[in-house]
N, C-alpha and C positions, 0 to 999 in steps of 0.2 A: 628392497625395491619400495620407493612412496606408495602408499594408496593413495590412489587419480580421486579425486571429489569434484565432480563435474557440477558447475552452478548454475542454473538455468534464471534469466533474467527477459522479463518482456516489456516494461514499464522503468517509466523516472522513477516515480516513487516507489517501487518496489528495488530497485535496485539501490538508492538511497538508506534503503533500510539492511541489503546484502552487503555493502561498501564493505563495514569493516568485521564481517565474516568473511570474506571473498580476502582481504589483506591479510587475515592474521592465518587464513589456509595459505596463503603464499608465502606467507613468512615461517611456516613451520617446516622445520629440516625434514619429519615423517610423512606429510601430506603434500604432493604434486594438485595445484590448482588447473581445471579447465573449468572456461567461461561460454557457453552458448547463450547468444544472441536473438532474440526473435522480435515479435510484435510490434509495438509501436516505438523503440528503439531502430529500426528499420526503417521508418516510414518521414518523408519530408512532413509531411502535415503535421509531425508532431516534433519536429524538432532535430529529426537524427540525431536522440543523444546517445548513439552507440559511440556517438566520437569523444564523449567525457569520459566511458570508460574506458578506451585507448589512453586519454590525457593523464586519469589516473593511475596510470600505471600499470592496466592489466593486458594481456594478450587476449584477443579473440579467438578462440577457438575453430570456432562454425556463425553461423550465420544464418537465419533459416528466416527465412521473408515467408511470413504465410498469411498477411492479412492484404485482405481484398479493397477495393474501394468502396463499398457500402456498408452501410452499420444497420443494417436489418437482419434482422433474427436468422432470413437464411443467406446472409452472407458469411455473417458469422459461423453457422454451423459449417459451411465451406471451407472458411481458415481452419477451424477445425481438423478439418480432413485433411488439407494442404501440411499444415502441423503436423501431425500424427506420421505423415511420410517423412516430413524431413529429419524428425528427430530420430525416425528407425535408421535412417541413413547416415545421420552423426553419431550417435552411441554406437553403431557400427564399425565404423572408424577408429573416434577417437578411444572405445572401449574403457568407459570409464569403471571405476571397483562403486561409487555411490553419485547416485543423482541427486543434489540438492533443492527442491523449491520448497517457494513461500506462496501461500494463501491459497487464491478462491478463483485465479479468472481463467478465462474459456485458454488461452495459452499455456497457461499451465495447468489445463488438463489432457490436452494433447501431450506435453512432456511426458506427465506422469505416465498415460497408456501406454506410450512406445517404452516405454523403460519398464515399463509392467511385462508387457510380452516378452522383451529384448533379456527379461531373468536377471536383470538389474537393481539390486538394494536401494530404496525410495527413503532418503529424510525428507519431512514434509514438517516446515515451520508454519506456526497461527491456525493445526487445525483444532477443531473441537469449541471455533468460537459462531455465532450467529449471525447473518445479517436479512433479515425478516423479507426485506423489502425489493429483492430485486434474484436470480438465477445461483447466484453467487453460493448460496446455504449449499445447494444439493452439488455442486459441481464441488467445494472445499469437503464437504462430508465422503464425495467420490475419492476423492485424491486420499483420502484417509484411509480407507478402507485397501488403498492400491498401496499403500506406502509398509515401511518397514520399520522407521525409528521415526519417532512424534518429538518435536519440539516446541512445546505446547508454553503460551503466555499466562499462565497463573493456574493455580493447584483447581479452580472449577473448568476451567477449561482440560486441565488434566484429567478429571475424572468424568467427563465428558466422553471423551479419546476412548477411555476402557469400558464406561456403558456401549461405546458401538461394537465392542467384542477384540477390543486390542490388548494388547499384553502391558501388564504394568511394568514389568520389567525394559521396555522400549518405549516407556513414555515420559518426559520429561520435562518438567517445569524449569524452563530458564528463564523466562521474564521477554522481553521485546527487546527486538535490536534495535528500535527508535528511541530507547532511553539512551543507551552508549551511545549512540549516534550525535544525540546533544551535550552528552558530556562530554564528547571527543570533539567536539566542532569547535571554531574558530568566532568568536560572539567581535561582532563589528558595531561599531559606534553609530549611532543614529545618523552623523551624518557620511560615513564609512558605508552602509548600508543606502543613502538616497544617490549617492554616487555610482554603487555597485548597480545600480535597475536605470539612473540616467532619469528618476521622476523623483518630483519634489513632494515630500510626505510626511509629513506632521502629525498631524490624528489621521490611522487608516482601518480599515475594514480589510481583509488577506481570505478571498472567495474560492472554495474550489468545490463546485456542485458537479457531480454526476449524474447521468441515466440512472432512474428508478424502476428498471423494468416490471415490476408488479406491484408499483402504486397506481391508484385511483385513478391520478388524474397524468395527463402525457406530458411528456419531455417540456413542448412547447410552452404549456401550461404553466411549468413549473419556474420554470426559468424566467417567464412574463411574471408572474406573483413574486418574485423573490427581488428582481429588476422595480417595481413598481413601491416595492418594501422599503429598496435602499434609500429611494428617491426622498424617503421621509426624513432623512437624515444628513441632508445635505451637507452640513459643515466637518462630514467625514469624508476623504479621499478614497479609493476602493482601487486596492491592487486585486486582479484578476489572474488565477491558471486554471488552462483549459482544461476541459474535461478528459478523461479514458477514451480507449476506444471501446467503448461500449454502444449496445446499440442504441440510436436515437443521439448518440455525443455530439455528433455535427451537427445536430439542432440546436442543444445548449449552443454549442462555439458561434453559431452563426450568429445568435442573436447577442452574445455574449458584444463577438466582435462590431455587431452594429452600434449595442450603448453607448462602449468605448470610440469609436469615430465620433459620434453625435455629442459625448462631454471626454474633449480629449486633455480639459482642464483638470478634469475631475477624476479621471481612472485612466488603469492601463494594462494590458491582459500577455500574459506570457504563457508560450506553448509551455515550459518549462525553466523555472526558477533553476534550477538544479540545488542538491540537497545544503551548500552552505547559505545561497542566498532567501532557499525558504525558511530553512529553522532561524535563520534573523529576521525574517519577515513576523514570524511568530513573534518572535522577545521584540520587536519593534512597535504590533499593530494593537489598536484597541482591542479587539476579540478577531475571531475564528468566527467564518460562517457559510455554511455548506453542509455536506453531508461524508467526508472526507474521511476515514477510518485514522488519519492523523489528527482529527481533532480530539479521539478518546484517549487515544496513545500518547501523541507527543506533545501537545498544548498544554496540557495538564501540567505537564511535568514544569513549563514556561510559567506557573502558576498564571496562565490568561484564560477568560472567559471562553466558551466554542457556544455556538447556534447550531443544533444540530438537527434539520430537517427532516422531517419525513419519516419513512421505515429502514432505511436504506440501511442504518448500524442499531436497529431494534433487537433486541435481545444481548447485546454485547456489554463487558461489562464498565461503566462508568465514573468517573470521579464526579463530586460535587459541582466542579467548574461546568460541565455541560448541562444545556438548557432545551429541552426537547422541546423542537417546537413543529407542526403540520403544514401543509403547501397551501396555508389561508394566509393571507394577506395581513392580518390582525393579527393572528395569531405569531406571525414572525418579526412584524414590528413592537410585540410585546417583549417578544424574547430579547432581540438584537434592547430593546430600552432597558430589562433587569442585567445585560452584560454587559451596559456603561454603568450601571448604578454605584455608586459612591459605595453602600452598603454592603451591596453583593460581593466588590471586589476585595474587600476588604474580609469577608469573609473564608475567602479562599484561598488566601495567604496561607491558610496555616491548614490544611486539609490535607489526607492521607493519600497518597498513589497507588496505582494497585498493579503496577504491570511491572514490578521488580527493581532491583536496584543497577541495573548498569553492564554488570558483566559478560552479558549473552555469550557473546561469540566465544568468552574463552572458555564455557562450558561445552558450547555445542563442538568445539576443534577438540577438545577431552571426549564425549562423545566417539566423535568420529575416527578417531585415534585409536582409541582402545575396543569399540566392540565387535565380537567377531562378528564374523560374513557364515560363519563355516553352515551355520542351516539355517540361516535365517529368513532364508523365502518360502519356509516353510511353515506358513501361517497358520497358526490353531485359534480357533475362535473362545478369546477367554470370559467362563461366565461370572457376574457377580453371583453371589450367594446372598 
């Protein structure tokens, strides 16, 4: 009989980075693929892109619509709760032998609980990394503590994973699936790429800013300073994708989508690129600039400059191409002018990567393949000596 490896997906961008984890579990004769559905994959405001993962080829499993219409802290804590029912309701069902997620958001941490109670085996990709600046730290740090096999993006984030009292024998450094991701994609020609978006784009700027929930200063704030920044740079075009759902995200979007109506010469804003036409959006655009956990991972690898704002990916680990810069108005048009610099980019040609070489997924289907279930929910808290 296959062991069921059930994949929980709530985001574009996280599921861009499941893509070909989610294929090579399909494709292998030992392991049966199920797909659960939820968050902003559900949601018109964001694009329904549950229906790219039908196109690509996968079967839906379930479906679990648990986000509400407001992005304040207690709507969110809502979907939450909405979450945590529906997924006790599908693993019920569909009974799967492992639940797979990836990272930090409030979706999937309702996955992980009901798979916790439900006596369900947790792989839990990207924990053991940091993000200073917004809810995300303690909600990925939770999902660690709940999970059973760690597949962890580099040997400090490994050993990260086991100071929290995890087992080193179920911790494992495979590197990121957003490296394979781009060496498995499909690299379109400049002008293959201004065809694919339908805007004309020469030199551009590729923005995807989030909610900072526990920075300084607010959503509104942030998004006015950054909009104000760009404006310095005029002879750049600026492709836009909208923000998460995260709380305060329809603030960025709104204001987002106002700039864009007001220079509709000049920019243009997507719910969702989806994963071919953003990593060309990368190998196409002058730099990266936002606050995007893609700009540490997978820009680098594009050897392209990232701006990367605020606290939002503070503590996490970085290559030389990103340029930290805070939500001052100077201070980001200092940054975004060292990330066109003749000098700078030239420097980073030849600069190390630190998030692994490529192969994730067919370690982590080794992984899943071979290790037993038989006592593994029986968690013993391992100490360092």
């Amino acid at each position: 009989m296959k062991r069921k490896i059930c994949v929980v997906t709530g985001t574009r961008a996280e599921y861009g980075l499941l893509y070909w984890l989610m294929d090579k579990i399909q494709k292998d004769t030992e392991l049966g693929l199920q797909v659960i559905v939820t968050g902003m994959h559900l949601s018109p405001e964001f694009g329904l892109t549950f229906q790219q993962i039908e196109k690509d080829g996968f079967v839906i499993n379930k479906k679990i619509d648990m986000l509400l219409s407001g992005d304040t802290p207690a709507a969110i804590t809502k979907s939450i709760g909405l979450g945590v029912i529906g997924f006790a309701d599908a693993y019920q069902e569909i009974e799967p032998d492992i639940v797979v997620v990836l990272g930090d958001r409030f979706e999937i941490l309702a996955a992980a609980q009901a798979a916790m109670v439900s006596r369900i085996p947790i792989a839990h990709i990207h924990g053991g990394e940091l993000t200073e600046g917004l809810i995300d730290d303690p909600i990925r740090h939770s999902i660690t503590k709940m999970s059973h096999i760690h597949f962890a993006a580099s040997d400090e984030y490994r050993r990260r994973i086991i100071q929290m009292g995890e087992q080193p024998d179920y911790v494992f450094n495979v590197g990121t699936l957003g490296i394979e991701g781009i060496k498995k994609t499909e690299v379109l020609s400049k002008e293959a790429f201004k065809e694919s978006i339908q805007f004309e784009v020469d030199k551009f700027f590729l923005i995807t800013l989030h909610p900072t929930t526990l920075e300084n200063s607010t959503a509104e704030q942030q998004i006015q300073t950054l909009l104000s920044a760009l404006d310095t740079f005029d002879d750049y075009k600026i492709v836009f994708t909208k923000t998460n759902a995260d709380t305060d995200g329809r603030i960025i979007n709104t204001y987002i989508e106002r700039y864009v109506q007001q220079n509709k010469e000049r920019s243009i804003v997507f719910d969702s690129l989806g994963q071919l036409r953003y990593l060309n959006a990368i190998q196409h655009c002058a730099a990266v600039i936002g606050n995007s956990s893609s700009g540490l991972v997978e820009v680098p690898v594009f050897l392209k400059p990232t701006v990367n704002i605020g606290d939002r990916q503070r503590g996490r680990l970085k290559a030389e191409s990103v340029i930290d810069c805070n939500f001052e108005k100077e201070d980001i048009i200092n940054a975004i002018s060292k990330s066109i610099d003749k000098v700078f980019l030239q420097k980073i040609q030849s600069m190390n990567q630190v998030y692994g070489e490529g192969n994730t997924s067919e370690q982590m289907v080794s992984v899943l393949k071979k290790i037993s279930l038989d006592s593994i929910l029986k968690k013993k808290f391992y100490d360092i000596e």
